[in-house]
C-alpha positions as CSV (number, residue, x, y, z in Angstrom):
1,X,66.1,123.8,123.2
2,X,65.8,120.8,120.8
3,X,68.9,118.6,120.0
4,X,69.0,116.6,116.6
5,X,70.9,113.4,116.7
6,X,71.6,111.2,113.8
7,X,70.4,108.1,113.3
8,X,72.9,105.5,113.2
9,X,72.8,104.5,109.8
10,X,73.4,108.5,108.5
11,X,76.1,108.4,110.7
12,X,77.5,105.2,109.0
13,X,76.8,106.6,105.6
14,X,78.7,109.9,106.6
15,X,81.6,107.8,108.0
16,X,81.9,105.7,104.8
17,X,81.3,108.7,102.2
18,X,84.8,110.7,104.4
19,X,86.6,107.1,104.2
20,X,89.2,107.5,100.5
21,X,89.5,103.6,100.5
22,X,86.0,102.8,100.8
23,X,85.0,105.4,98.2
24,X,87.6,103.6,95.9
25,X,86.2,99.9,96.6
26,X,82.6,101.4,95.7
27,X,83.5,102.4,92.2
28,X,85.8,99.5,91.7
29,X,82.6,97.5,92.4
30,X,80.0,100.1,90.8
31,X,81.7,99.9,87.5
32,X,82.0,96.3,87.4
33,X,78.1,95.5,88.5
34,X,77.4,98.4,85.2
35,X,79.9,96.4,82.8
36,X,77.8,93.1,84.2
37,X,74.3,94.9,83.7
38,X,75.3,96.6,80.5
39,X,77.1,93.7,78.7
40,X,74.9,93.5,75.6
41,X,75.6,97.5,75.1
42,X,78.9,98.2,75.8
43,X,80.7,94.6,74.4
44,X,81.4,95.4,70.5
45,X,81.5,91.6,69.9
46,X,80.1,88.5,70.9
47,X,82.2,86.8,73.8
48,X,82.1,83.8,71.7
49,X,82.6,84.8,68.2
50,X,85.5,83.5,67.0
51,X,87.9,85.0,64.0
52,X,90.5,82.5,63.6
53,X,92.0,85.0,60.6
54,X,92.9,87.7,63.4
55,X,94.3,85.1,66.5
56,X,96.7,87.1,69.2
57,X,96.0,90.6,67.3
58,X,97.5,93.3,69.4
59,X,95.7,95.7,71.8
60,X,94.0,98.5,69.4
61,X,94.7,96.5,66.2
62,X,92.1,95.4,64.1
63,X,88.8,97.0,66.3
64,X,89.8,95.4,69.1
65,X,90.4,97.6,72.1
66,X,92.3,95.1,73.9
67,X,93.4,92.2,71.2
68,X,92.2,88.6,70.4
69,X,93.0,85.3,71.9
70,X,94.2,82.4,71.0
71,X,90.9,82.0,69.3
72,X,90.3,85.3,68.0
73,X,87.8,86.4,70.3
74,X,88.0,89.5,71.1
75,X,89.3,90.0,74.9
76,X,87.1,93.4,76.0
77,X,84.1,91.8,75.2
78,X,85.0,88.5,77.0
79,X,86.2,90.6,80.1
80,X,82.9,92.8,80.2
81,X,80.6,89.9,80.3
82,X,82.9,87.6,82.3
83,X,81.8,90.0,85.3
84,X,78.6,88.6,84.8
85,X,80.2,85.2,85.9
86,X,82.3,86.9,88.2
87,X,79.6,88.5,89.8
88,X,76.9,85.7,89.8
89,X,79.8,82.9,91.2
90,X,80.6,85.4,94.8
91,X,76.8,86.5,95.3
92,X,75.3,83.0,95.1
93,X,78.4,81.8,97.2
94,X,78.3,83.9,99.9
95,X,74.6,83.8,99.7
96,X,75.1,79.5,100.8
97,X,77.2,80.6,103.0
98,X,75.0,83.3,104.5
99,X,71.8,80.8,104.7
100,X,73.9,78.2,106.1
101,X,76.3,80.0,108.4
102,X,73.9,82.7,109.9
103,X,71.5,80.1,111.5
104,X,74.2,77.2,112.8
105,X,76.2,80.1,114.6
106,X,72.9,81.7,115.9
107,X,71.5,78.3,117.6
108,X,74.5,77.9,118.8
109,X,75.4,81.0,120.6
110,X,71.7,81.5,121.4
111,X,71.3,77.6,122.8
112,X,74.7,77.3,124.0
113,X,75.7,74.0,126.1
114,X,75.7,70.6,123.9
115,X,74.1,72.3,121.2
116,X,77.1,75.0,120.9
117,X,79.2,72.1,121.6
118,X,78.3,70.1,118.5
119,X,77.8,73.0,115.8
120,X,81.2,74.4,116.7
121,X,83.1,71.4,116.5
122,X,81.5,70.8,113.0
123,X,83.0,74.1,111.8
124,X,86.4,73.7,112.9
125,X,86.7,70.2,111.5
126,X,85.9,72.3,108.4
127,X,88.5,75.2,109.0
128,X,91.4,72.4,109.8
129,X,91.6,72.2,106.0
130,X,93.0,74.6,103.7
131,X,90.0,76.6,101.9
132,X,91.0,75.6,98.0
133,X,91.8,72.1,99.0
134,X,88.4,71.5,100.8
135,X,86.6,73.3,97.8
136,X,88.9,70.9,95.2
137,X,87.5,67.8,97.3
138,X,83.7,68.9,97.3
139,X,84.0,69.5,93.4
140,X,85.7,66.6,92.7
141,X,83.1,64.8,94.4
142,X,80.0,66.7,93.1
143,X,81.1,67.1,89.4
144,X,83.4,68.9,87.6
145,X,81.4,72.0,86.5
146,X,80.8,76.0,87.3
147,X,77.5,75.6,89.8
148,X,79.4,72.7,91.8
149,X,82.5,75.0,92.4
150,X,80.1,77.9,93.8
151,X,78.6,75.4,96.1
152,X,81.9,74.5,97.0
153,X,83.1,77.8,97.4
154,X,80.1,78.5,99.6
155,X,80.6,75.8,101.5
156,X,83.9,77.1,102.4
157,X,82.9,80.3,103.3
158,X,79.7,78.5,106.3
159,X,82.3,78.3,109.1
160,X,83.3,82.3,109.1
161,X,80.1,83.2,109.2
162,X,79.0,80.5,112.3
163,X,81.6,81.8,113.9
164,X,81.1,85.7,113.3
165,X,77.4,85.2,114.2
166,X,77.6,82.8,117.7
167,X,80.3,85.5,118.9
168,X,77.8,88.2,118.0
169,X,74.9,86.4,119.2
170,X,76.6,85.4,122.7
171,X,77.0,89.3,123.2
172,X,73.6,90.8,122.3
173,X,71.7,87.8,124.6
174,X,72.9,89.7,127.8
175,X,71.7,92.6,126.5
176,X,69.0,94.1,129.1
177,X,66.3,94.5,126.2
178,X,66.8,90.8,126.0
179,X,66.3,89.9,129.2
180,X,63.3,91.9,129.8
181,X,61.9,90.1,126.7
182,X,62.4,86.5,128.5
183,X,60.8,88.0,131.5
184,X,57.2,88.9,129.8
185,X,57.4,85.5,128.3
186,X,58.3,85.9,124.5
187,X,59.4,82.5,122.6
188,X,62.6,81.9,122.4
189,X,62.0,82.0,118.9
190,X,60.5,85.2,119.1
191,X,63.5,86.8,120.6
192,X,66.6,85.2,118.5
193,X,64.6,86.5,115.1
194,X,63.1,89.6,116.3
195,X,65.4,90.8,119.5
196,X,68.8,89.4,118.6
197,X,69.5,89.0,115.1
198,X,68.5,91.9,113.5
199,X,71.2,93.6,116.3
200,X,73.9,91.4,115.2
201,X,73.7,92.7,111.1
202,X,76.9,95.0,111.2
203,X,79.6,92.6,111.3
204,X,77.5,89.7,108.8
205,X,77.5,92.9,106.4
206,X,80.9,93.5,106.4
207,X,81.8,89.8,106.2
208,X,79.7,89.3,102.9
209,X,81.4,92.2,101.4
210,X,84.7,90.5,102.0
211,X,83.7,87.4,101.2
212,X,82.3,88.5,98.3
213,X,86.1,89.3,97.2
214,X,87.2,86.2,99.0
215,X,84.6,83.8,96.6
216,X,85.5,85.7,92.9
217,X,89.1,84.4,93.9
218,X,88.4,81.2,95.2
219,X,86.3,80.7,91.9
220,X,88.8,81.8,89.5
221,X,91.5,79.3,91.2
222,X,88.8,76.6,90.7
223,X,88.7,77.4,86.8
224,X,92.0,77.6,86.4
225,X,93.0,74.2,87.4
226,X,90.0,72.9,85.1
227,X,87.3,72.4,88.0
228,X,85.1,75.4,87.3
229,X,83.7,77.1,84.4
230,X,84.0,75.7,80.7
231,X,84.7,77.2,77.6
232,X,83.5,79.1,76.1
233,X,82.4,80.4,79.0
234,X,83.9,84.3,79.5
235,X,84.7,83.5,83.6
236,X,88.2,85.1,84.6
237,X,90.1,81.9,85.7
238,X,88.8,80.2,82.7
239,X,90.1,82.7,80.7
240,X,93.7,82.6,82.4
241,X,94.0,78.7,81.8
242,X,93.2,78.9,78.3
243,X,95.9,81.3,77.4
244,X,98.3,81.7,80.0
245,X,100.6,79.6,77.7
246,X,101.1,82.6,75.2
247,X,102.2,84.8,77.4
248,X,105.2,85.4,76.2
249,X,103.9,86.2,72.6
250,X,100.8,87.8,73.7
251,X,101.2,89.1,77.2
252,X,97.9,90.9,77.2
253,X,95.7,87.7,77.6
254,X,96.6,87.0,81.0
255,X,97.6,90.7,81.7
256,X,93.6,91.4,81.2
257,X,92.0,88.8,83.4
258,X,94.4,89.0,85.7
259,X,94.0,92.7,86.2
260,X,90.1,92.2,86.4
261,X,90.4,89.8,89.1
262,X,92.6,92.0,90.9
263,X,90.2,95.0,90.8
264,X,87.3,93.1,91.4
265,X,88.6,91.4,94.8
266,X,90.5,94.8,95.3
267,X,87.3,96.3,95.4
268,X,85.4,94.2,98.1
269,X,87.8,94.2,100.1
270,X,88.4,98.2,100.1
271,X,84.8,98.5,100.8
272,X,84.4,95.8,103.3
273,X,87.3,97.4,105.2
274,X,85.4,100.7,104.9
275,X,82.2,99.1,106.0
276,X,83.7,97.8,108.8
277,X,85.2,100.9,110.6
278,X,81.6,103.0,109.1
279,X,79.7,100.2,111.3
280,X,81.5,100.5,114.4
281,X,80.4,103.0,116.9
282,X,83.9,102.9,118.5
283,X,85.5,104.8,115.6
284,X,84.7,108.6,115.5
285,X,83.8,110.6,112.7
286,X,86.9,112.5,110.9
């Protein structure tokens, strides 16, 4: 008699594809990354072109699917290839986080003692301030522009992932196969990359999903209050600041961005939470 037994990650898969929520983040975040690859195709008009003869036409007035600014740029093309920015600002902010966080939280729950000590004290001093006020302070002192506030934002986001990864790093150390590792002599550098790490992926997946979400917001605050990206560039919170004071005669310019913001972050999170329970062995399959 043979048995067949799934291999955790089908079992994952299978668990996320039954999961409604998840299945809604991943098209929510599918059809943005196509609008960000296929911007040149599917935008009818430059993100920058400007028609000053047609400013604040209504939605399906004109050719344009969903108006003009303040401007006359038209609004569909400036949302399609503002996912671009969108896109670009959470993964290289998560990714700062990811090469900064990961290793500080894995020397200190592999080192522990002094070592543990020192990293962890250096991460709450970060958390004792409020994310958007710490990532307003490192822009202002780095420079007003769209590269500083994703370093800012991904400075924000090092002390989640320090944390996530000591906790998960204290566990799997007292795992058996670890032990037996130390016994026959392997480096202690040997076993934190080979042994330890790869076992603690599941939860640092599921936290750069969210913080993927968690970044596209943070960004877009940034821009709104003027410390992010520039115009013309098509970035959401950019967008919002420039015409939020015409809302009242043309509600659709912050209707759009906003809504894009909202599905975008909607998204990540959906599929982060789906991630999450797909990744943990605890929860059975429907």
């Amino acid at each position: 008699m043979s048995f067949h037994v799934d291999s955790p990650a089908a079992v994952a898969l299978r668990k996320l594809a039954h999961n409604r929520s998840s299945q809604l983040g991943a098209l929510l975040c599918l059809t943005f990354v196509a609008l960000a690859l296929l911007a040149p195709w599917l935008a009818p008009y430059s993100y920058q072109k400007l028609d000053l003869a047609h400013r604040l036409t209504a939605p399906g007035q004109g050719g344009h699917l969903l108006g003009t600014d303040n401007l006359g740029r038209d609004l569909w093309s400036r949302l399609i290839y503002g996912s671009r920015v969108s896109l670009a600002v959470g993964v290289f902010s998560v990714s700062i986080s990811l090469l900064i966080g990961v290793p500080l939280g894995a020397l200190a729950g592999y080192l522990g003692r002094w070592v543990d000590a020192l990293i962890m004290r250096c991460m709450d001093l970060l958390l004792a301030f409020p994310s958007i006020l710490l990532a307003i302070a490192i822009v202002t002192v780095l420079g007003n522009n769209l590269t500083n506030a994703m370093i800012a934002v991904g400075v924000v986001g090092i002390p989640v992932f320090a944390r996530i990864t000591r906790a998960s790093v204290m566990t799997v150390k007292e795992m058996e196969y670890v032990q037996a590792a130390t016994t026959i002599g392997c480096s202690p550098t040997r076993i934190l990359l080979v042994h330890i790490l790869p076992n603690c992926l599941n939860p640092l997946i599921v936290q750069c999903t969210l913080s993927l979400g968690t970044s596209v917001l943070d960004a877009a605050g940034l821009s709104f209050l003027g410390l992010g990206a520039k115009p013309p560039t098509p970035e959401w919170g950019t967008m919002l600041a420039d015409t939020y004071r015409y809302y009242e005669q043309a509600p659709w310019l912050v209707v759009g961005p906003g809504m894009a913001i909202l599905a975008m972050v909607l998204g990540f999170n959906l599929l982060g939470d789906g991630l999450r329970d797909a990744l943990d062995p605890k929860t059975k399959e429907d």
